[in-house]
C-alpha positions in Angstrom: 14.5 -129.5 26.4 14.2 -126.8 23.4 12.0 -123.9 24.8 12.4 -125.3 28.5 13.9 -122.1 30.7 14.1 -121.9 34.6 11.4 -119.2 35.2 11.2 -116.7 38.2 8.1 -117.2 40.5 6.7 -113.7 39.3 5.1 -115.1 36.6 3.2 -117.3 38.6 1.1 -115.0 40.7 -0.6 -112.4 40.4 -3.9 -111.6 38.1 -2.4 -113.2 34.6 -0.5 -115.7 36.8 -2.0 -119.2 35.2 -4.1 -121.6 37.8 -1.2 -123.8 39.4 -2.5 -126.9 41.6 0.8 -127.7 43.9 4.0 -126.0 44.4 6.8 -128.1 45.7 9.9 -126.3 47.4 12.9 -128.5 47.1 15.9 -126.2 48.4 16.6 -126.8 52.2 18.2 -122.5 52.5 14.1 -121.7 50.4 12.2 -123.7 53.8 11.8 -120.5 55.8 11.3 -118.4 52.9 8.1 -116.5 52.3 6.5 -117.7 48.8 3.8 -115.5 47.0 0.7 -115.8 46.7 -0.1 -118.5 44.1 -3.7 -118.2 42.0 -5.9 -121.0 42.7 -4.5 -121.8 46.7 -2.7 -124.3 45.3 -1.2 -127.3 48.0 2.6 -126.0 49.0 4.6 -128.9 50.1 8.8 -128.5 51.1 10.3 -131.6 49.7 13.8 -130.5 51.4 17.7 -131.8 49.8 20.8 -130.8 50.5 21.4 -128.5 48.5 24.4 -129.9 46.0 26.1 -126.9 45.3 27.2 -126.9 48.8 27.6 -130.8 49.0 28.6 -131.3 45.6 26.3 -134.5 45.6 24.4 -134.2 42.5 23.8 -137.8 41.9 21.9 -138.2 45.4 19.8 -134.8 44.7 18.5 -136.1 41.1 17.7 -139.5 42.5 16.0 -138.2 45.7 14.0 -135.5 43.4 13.2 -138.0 41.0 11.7 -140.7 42.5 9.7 -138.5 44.3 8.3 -137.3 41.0 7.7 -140.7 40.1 6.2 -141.2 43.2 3.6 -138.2 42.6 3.4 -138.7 39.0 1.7 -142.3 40.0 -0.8 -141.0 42.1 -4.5 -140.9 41.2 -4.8 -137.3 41.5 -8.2 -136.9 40.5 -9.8 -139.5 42.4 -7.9 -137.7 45.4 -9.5 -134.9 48.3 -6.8 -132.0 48.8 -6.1 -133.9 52.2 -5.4 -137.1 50.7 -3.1 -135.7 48.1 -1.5 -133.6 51.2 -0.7 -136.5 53.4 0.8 -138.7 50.0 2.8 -136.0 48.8 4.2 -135.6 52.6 4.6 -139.0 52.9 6.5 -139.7 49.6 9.1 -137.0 50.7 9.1 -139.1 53.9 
């Protein structure tokens, strides 16, 4: 985890902003929030949980959010069209 941070969105658009392939909301309050504009028109996907600051379930939250990753993370991405990797990352949060 050395040199891992949380990072504000602002560093992810605009012209230095590096190329970023999907963007996955998690936070249920961020679903009707306006995102910017991401370099590269990358696939945006809401993967909503509760959120547990409010629930105070943080076990359910980091098992839902990772087997989703491990979900995604087994997907043959390359061999994929935008629209297939659309409909699997919208049916893994399923």
């Amino acid at each position: 985890m050395d040199g891992l941070a949380s990072k504000s969105w602002d560093i992810f658009s605009g012209a230095d902003a590096p190329i970023i392939d999907i963007v996955i909301t998690v936070c249920d309050n961020a679903a009707g929030e306006s995102c910017p504009i991401w370099n590269g028109a990358p696939i945006t996907i809401h993967w909503g949980i509760p959120d547990p600051a409010t629930d105070g379930d943080f076990d359910a939250a980091y098992l839902r959010l990772r087997r989703r990753v491990e979900a995604m993370v087994a997907l043959p991405v390359r061999d994929m069209t935008r629209a297939e990797l659309l409909a699997e990352l919208q049916r893994i949060h399923g």
